[in-house]
LOGURO-302534 format. One line per field, with one value per residue: residue number from 0; residue in one letter; y negated, z negated, x negated of N, C-alpha, C in turn. Coordinates in steps of 0.2 Angstrom, whole numbers, plus 2048, in hexadecimal, padded with zeros to 3 digits. Each point is the difference from the previous one (the first is absolute). Example, Ala and Ser with C-alpha at 12.3 -4.5 7.8 and 13.67 -1.06 7.14 Angstrom:
# LOGURO-302534
num <- c(0|1)
residuo <- c(A|S)
n_py <- c(81C|7FB)
n_pz <- c(7D9|804)
n_px <- c(7BE|802)
ca_py <- c(7FA|7FA)
ca_pz <- c(800|7FF)
ca_px <- c(804|7FC)
c_py <- c(7FA|7FB)
c_pz <- c(800|7FD)
c_px <- c(7FC|804)
***
This chain:
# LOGURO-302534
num <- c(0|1|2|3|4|5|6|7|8|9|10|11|12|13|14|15|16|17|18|19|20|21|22|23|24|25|26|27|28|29|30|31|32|33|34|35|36|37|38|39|40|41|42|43|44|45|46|47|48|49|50|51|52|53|54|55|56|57|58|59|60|61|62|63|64|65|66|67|68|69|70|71|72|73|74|75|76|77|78|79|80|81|82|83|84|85|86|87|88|89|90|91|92|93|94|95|96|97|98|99|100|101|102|103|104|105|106|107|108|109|110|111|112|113|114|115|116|117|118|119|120|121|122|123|124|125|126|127|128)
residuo <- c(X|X|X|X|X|X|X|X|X|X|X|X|X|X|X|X|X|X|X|X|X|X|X|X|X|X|X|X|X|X|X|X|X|X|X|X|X|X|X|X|X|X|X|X|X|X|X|X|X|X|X|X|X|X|X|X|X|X|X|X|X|X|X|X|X|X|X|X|X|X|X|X|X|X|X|X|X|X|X|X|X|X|X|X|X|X|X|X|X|X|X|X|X|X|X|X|X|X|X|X|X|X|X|X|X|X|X|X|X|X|X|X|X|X|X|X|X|X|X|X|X|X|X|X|X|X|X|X|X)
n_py <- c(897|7FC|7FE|7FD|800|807|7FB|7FC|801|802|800|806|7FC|7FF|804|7FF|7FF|807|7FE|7FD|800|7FA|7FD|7FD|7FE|7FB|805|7F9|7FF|802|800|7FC|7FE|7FD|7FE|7FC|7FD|802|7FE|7FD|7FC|800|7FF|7FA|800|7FB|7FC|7FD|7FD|7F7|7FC|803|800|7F9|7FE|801|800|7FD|7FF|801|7FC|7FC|800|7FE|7FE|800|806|802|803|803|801|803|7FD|7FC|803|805|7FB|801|802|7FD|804|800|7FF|805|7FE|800|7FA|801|7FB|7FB|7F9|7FE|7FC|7FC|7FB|802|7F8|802|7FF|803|7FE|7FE|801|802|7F9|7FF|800|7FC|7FB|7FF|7FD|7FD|800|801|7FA|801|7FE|804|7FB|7FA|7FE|7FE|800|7FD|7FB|7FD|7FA|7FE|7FC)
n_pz <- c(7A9|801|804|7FB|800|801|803|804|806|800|7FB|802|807|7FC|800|805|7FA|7FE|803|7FE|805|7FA|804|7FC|802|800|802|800|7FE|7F8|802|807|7FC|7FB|806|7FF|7FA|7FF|805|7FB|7F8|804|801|801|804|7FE|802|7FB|7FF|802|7FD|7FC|803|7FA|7FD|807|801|7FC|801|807|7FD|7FD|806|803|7FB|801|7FB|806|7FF|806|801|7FA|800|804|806|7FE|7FB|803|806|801|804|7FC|801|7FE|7FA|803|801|7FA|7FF|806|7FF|800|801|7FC|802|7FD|7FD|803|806|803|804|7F9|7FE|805|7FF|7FC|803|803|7FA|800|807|800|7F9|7FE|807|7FA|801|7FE|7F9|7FF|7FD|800|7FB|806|7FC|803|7FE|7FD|804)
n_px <- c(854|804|7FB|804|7FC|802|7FB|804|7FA|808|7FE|7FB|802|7FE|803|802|7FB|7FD|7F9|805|7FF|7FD|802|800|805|7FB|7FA|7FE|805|801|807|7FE|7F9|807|804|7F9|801|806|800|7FD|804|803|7F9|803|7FD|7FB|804|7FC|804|7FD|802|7FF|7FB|7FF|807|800|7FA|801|806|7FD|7F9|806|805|7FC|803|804|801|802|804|802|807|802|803|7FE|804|7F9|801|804|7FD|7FA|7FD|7FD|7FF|7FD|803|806|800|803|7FE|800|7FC|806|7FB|803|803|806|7FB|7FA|7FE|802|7FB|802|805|801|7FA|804|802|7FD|7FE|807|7FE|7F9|804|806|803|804|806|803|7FD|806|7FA|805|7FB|7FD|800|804|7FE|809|7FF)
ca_py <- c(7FA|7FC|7FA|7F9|7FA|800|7FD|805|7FE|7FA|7FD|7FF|7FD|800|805|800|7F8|800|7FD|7FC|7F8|7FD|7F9|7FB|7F8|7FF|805|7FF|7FE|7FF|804|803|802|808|806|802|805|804|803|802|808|805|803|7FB|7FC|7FB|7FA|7FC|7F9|7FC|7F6|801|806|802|805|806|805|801|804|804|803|803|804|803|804|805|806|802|807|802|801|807|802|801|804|800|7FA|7F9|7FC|7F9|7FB|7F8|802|802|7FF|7F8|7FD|801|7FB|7FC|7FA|7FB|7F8|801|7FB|802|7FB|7FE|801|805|801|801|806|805|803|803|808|806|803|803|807|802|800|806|804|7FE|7FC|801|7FA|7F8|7FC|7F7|7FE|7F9|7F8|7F8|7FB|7F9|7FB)
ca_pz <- c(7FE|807|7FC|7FE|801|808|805|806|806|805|7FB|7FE|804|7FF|802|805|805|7FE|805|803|7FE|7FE|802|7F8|7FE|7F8|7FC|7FB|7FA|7FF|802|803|7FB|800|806|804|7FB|7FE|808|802|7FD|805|805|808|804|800|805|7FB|803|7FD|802|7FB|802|7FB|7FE|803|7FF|7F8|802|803|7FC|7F9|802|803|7FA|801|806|804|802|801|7FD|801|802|808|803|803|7FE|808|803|7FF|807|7FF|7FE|7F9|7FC|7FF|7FA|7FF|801|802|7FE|806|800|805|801|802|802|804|808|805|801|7F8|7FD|805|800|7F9|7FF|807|7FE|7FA|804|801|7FA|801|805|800|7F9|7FD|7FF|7FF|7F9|803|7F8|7FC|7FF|801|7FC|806|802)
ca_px <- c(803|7FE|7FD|802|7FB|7FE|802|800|7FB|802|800|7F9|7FC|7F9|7FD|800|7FF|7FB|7FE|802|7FF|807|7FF|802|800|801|7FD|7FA|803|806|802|7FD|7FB|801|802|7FA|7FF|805|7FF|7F8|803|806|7FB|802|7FE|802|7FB|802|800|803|7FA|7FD|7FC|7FB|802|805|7FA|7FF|804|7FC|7FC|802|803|7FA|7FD|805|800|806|800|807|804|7FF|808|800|7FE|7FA|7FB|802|7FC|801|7FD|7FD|7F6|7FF|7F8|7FE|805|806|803|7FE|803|800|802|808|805|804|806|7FD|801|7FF|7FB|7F9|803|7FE|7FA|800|805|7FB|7FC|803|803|7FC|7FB|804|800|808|804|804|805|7FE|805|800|802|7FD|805|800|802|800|7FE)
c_py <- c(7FA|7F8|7FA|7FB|7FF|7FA|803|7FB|7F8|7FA|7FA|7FC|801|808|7FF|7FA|800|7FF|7FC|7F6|7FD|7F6|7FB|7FA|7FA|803|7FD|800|803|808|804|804|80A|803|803|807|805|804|805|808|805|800|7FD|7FC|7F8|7F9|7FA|7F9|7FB|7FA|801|806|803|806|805|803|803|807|806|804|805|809|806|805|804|806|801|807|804|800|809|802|7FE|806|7FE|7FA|7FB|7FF|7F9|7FD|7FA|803|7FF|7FD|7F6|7FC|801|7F9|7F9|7FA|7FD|7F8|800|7F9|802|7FB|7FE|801|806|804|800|806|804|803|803|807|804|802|806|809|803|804|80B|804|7FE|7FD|807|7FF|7FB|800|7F8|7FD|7F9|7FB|7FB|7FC|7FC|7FC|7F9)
c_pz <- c(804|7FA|801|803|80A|805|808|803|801|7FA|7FE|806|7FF|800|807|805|800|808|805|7FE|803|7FF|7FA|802|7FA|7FB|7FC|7F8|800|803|806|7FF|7FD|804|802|7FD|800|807|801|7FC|802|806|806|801|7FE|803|7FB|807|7FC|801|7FB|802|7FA|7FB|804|800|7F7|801|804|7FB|7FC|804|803|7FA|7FC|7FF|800|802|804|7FC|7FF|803|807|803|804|800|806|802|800|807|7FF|7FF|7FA|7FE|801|7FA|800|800|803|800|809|800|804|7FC|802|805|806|807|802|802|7FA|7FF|805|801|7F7|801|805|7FB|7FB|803|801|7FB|803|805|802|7FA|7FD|7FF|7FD|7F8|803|7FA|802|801|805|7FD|807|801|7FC)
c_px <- c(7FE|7FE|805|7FB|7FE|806|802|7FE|802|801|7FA|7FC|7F9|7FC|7FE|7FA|7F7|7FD|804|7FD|805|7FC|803|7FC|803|7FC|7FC|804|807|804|7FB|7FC|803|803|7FA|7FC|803|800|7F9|7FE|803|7FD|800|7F8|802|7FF|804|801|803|7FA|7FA|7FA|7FA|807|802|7F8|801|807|7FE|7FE|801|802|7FA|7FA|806|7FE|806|7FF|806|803|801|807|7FE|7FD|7FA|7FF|801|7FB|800|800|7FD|7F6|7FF|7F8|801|807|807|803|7FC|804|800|804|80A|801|807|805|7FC|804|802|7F9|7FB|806|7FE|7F9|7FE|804|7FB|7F9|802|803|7F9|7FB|801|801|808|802|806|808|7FD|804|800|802|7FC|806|7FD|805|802|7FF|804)
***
């Protein structure tokens, strides 16, 4: 008898995202805060960003104490390529509204934590002028 409650693959994204890291902006509060979370649950790698660097480490933190474990439905647990034994999640300073040259030297740390970016949640706001 075939299960009523079974989803197909292409339904369920989030199978799919375990040692991926994943770049959130906006991440001290609010929405950001839970994509960071919720991403960290479904196993991603995460680089919290935002103006705020005293909440984007409490975020980290919280994340980094996590236990995370594969997912039992991916094949052979996905390699991560990422070095093992260090954080699931690090905070990095970002002004979204800044220059060219401050947003670029926040994305190199953000490319430096991991090694790569993945993907971008571009959830932070600016207010207009």
């Amino acid at each position: 008898m075939e299960n009523s409650h079974q989803v197909s693959d292409h339904l369920e994204p989030w199978r799919h995202l375990h040692g991926k890291v994943v770049m959130v902006t906006g991440a001290s509060s609010g929405l950001g805060r839970e994509f960071c979370l919720d991403l960290a649950k479904a196993g991603c790698r995460i680089v919290a960003a935002a103006r705020r660097i005293d909440r984007l480490q409490s975020v980290c933190n919280q994340i980094n104490q996590l236990s995370i474990t594969a997912p039992s439905f991916s094949s052979s647990a996905v390699a991560d390529n990422i070095p093992g034994g260090g954080p699931r999640a690090v905070a990095v300073e970002l002004d979204v509204s800044a220059d060219g040259p401050a947003i670029e030297k926040s994305v190199n740390k953000a490319w430096d934590a991991f090694g790569r970016i993945d993907a971008l949640v571009n959830n932070a706001g600016v207010r207009g002028w």
